[in-house]
C-alpha positions in Angstrom: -18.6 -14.0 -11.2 -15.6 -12.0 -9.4 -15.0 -8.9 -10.6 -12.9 -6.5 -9.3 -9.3 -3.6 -10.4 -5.8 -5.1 -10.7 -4.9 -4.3 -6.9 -7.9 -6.2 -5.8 -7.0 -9.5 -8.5 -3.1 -9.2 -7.1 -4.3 -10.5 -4.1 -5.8 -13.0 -5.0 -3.0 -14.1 -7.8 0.1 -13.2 -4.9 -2.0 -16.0 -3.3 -2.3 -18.1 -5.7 1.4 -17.6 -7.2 3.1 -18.4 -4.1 1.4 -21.5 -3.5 2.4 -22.6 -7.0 6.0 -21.5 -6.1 5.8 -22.8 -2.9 8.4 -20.3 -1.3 8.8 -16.8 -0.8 11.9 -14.8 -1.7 13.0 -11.5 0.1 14.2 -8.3 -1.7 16.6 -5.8 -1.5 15.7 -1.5 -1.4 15.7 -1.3 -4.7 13.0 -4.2 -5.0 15.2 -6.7 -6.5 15.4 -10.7 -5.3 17.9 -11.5 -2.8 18.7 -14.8 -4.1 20.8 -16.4 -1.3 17.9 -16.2 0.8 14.2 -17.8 0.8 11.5 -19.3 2.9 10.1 -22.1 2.5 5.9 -22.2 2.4 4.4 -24.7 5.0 0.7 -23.3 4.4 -1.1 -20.4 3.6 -4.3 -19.8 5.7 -7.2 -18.0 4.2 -10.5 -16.5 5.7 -13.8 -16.3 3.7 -16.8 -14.2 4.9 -18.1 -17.8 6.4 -15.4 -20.3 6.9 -11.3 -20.5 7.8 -9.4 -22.5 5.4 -5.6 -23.8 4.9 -4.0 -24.0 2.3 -0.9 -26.9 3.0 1.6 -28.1 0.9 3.0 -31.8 0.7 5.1 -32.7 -2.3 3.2 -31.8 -5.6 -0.7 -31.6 -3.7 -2.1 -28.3 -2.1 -4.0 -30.3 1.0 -7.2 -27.8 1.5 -8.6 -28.2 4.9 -11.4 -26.2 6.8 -11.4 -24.8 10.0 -12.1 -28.2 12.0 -9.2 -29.9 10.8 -10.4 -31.9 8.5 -8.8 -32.3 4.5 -11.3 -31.4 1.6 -9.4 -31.5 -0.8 -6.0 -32.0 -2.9 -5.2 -30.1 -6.0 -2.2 -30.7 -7.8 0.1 -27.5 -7.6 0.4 -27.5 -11.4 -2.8 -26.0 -11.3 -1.7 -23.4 -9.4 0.9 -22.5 -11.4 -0.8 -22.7 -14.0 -4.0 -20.3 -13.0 -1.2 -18.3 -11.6 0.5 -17.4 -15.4 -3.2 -17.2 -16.9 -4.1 -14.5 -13.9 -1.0 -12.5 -14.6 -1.5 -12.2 -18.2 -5.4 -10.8 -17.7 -4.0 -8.6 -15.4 -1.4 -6.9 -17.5 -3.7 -7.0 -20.9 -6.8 -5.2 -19.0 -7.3 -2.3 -20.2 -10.9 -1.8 -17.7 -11.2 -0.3 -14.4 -13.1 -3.3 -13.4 -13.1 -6.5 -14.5 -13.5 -11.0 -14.1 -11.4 -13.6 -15.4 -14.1 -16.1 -16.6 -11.4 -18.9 -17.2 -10.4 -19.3 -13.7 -13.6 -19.4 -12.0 -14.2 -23.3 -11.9 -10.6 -23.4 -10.4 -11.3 -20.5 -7.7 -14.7 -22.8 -6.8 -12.4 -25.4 -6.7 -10.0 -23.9 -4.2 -13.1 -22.5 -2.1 -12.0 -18.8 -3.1 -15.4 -16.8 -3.2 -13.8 -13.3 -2.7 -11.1 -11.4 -4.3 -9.6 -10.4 -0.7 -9.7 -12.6 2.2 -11.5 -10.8 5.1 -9.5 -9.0 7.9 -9.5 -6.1 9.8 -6.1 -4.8 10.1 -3.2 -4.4 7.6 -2.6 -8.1 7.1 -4.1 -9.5 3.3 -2.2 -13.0 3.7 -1.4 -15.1 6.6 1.8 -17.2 5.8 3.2 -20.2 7.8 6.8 -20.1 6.8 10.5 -21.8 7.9 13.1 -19.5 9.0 16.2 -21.4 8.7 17.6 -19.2 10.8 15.5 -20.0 14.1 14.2 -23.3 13.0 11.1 -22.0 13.8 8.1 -21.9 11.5 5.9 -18.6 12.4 2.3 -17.5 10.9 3.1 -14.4 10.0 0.6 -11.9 8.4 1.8 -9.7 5.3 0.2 -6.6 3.6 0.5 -7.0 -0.1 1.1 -4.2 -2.5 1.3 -4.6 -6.3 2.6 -2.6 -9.1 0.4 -4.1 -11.3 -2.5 -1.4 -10.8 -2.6 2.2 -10.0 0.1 3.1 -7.1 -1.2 2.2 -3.8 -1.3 4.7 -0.8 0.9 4.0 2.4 -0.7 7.0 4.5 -3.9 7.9 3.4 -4.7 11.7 3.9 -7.1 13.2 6.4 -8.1 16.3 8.4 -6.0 14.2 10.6 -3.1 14.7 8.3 -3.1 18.4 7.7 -0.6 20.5 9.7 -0.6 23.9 10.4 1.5 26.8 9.8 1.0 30.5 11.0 1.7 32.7 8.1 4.3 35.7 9.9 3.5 38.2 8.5 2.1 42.0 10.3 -1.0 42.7 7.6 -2.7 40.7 5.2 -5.9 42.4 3.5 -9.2 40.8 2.5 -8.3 41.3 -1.2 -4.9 39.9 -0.5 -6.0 36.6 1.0 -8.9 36.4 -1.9 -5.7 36.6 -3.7 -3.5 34.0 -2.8 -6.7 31.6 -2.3 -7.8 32.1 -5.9 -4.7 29.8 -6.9 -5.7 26.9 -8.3 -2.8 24.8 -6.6 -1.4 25.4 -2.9 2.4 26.0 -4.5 1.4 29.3 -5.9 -0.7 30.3 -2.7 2.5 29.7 -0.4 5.1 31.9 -3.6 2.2 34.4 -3.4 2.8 34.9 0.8 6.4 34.7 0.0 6.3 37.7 -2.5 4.0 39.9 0.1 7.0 39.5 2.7 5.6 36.1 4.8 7.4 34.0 6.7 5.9 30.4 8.0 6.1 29.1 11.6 5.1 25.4 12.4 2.6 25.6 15.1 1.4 21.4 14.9 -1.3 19.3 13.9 -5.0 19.3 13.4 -5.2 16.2 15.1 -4.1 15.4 18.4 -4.4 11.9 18.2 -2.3 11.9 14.9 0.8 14.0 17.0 0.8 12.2 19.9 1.5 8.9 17.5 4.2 10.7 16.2 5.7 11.6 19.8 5.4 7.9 20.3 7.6 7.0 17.4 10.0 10.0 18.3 9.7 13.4 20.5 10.8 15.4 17.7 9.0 13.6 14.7 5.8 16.2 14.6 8.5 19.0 13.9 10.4 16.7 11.7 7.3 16.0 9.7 6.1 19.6 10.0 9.4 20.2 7.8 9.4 17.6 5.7 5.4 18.2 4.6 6.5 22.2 4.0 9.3 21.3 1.7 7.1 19.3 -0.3 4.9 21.7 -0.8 7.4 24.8 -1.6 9.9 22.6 -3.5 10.4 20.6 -6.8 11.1 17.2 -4.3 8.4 14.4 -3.6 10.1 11.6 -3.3 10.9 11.2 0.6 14.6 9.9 -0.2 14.9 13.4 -1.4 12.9 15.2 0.8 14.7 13.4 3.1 17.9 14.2 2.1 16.8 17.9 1.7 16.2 17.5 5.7 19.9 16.3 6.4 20.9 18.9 4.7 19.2 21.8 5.8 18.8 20.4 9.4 16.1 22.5 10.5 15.9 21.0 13.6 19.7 22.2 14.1 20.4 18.1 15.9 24.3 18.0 16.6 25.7 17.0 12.9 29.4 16.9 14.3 29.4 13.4 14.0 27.5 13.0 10.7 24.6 11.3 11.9 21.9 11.1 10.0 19.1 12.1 12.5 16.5 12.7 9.9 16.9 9.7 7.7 16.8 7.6 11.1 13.8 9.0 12.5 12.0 8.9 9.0 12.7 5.0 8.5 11.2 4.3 12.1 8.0 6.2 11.0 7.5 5.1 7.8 7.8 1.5 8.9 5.4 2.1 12.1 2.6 3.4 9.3 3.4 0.6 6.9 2.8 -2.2 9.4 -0.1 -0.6 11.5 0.1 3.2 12.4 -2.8 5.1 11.1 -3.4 8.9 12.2 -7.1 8.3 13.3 -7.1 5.4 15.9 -4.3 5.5 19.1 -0.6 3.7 18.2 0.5 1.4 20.7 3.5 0.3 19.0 2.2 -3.6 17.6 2.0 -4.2 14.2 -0.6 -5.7 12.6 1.3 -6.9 9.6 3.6 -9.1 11.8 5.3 -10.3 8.8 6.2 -7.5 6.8 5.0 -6.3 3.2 4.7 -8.5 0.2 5.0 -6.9 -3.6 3.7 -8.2 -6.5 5.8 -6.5 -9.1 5.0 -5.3 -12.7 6.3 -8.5 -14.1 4.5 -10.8 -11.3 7.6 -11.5 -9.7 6.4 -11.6 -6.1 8.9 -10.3 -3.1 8.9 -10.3 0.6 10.1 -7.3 3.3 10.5 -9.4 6.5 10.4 -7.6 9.4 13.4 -9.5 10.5 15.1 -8.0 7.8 14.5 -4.6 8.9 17.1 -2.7 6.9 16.0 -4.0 3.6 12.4 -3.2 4.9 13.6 0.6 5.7 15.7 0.9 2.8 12.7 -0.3 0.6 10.0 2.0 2.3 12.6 5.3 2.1 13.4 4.5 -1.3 10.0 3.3 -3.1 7.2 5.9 -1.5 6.6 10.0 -2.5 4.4 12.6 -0.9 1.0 13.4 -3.0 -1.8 15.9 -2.6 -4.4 15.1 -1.6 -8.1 16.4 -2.3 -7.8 20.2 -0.9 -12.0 20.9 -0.3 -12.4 17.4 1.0 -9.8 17.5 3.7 -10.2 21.4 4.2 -6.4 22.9 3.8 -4.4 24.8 1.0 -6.4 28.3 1.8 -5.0 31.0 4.1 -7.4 31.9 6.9 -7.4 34.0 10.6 -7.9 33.3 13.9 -7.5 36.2 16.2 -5.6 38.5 14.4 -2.9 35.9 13.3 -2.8 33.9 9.9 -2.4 30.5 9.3 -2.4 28.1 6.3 -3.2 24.3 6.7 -1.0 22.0 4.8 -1.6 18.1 4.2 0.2 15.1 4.3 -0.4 11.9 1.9 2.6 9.6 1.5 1.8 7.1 -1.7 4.0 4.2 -3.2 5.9 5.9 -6.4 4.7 2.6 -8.5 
């Protein structure tokens, strides 16, 4: 019998859901419908550790065929629809970490469905033939699905490739000093602490230089930028990166040429956050393609399920900007948070996490 948390069941009921619906239904930054816009589902193809499967649709029949072509199947999409309400319902009402849904495991034999998440190796959870009305073309596109339904999900999962470094300015620190400041229990205090003894703090780059040079691809300047932005979090009151964000423009650190009012760091941010949400990840080399060619699909608290098409890049950017908060990470596992030296200079690693807010 399946078992498995409410992120890993979303999947499989976003799956499920939008064959019963039978189209899929962009949204705006602040995650609400777009209703003068939809896609219409052709199929919905789905890999299992052993076989390829598609999932078409054809009037009121989901037509399930296997790799070779050929039909095994035709359910009517009542079913669907059906399963797709009971799923929701376990999902909210559980209150266990892990758990099965006994009712709907003759239909999941049924539809071949042997796994919670269909296998893949990249970013994309769902692989979705759709029509765009506006190129008459019908794309397989390949989503990442996040839900609200469970715990937040992470959008940059932290690292010792995602700790940045900062040399503490300072002429003298003693031993009992540093035993000091490292004998706060959170990294806040530690960084008040250096500011009380007369410190100042000097971005010197990342632990990783795989991780910065991904950022230089996305923009020259974005290791700085997110130098600043990760330091603000961590001596500030802000986490949400709208705020942070905003904190940046602001500010302006960076001192860009604000005659105009451009927003340089809001820009910049949007480009990055997009590049990590569709396949950037600090530990393997960014060449710029996306893995989730489609965009991000959200399953919200009340199952309404919502698109971010990549062709509809601004309500993809707005939604990223608006929806995700910086989060701290475990300090011993990754190895920052405590003051150290290196020949006769100081330095303090900090870390970056970037999580959904819900």
């Amino acid at each position: 019998m399946l078992s498995g948390n409410k992120g890993e069941w979303s999947e499989l009921y976003a799956f499920i859901k939008l064959l019963g619906d039978g189209t899929l239904h962009p949204g705006d930054g602040n995650i609400e419908k777009l209703t003068t816009i939809f896609y219409p589902i052709i199929k919905i193809l789905r890999s299992e550790s052993l076989y390829n499967y598609e999932y078409q649709i054809d009037d009121n029949l989901i037509f399930i065929s296997s790799d070779n072509g050929n039909v095994i199947s035709s359910i009517p999409i009542s079913k669907f629809k059906n399963t797709a309400e009971l799923m929701l319902k376990e999902i909210q009402e559980s209150k266990e970490s892990s758990f099965n849904i006994p009712e709907i495991e003759e239909f999941l034999e049924e539809i071949k469905c042997a796994t919670l998440k269909a296998s893949s190796t990249s970013k994309t959870d769902i692989t979705i033939v759709i029509h765009d009305f506006r190129t008459n073309q019908s794309p397989s596109l390949g989503f990442s699905i996040k839900s609200q339904l469970g715990s937040p999900a992470t959008l940059l999962n932290a690292g010792k490739t995602t700790n940045f470094i900062f040399e503490i300015k300072i002429d003298h620190l003693t031993d009992d000093q540093i035993s000091h400041v490292n004998s706060s229990d959170k990294i806040r205090p530690r960084l008040d602490n250096l500011y009380d003894l007369g410190a100042t703090f000097k971005f010197i780059g990342l632990e990783s230089s795989l991780f910065k040079n991904n950022l230089i691809l996305i923009d020259s300047r974005m290791p700085e930028i997110m130098g600043q932005l990760v330091f603000d979090y961590y001596t500030t009151n802000r986490n949400k990166t709208i705020d942070l964000t905003t904190y940046l423009e602001e500010r302006n650190p960076l001192l860009f040429d604000k005659t105009n009012d451009h927003n340089f760091y809001l820009y910049k941010l949007k480009r990055f956050l997009t590049d990590v949400a569709l396949g950037m990840t600090p530990s393997k080399v960014w060449a710029g393609k996306f893995d989730a060619t489609g965009g991000y699909i959200i399953v919200k608290d009340d199952g309404e399920i919502l698109c971010y098409h990549i062709y509809n890049r601004n309500q993809f950017e707005d939604y990223l900007i608006a929806n995700t908060k910086l989060d701290t990470a475990s300090t011993t596992r990754h190895e920052f948070g405590r003051v150290y030296q290196e020949e006769g200079k100081y330095f303090i690693k900090l870390n970056l996490q970037i999580r959904f807010i819900k």
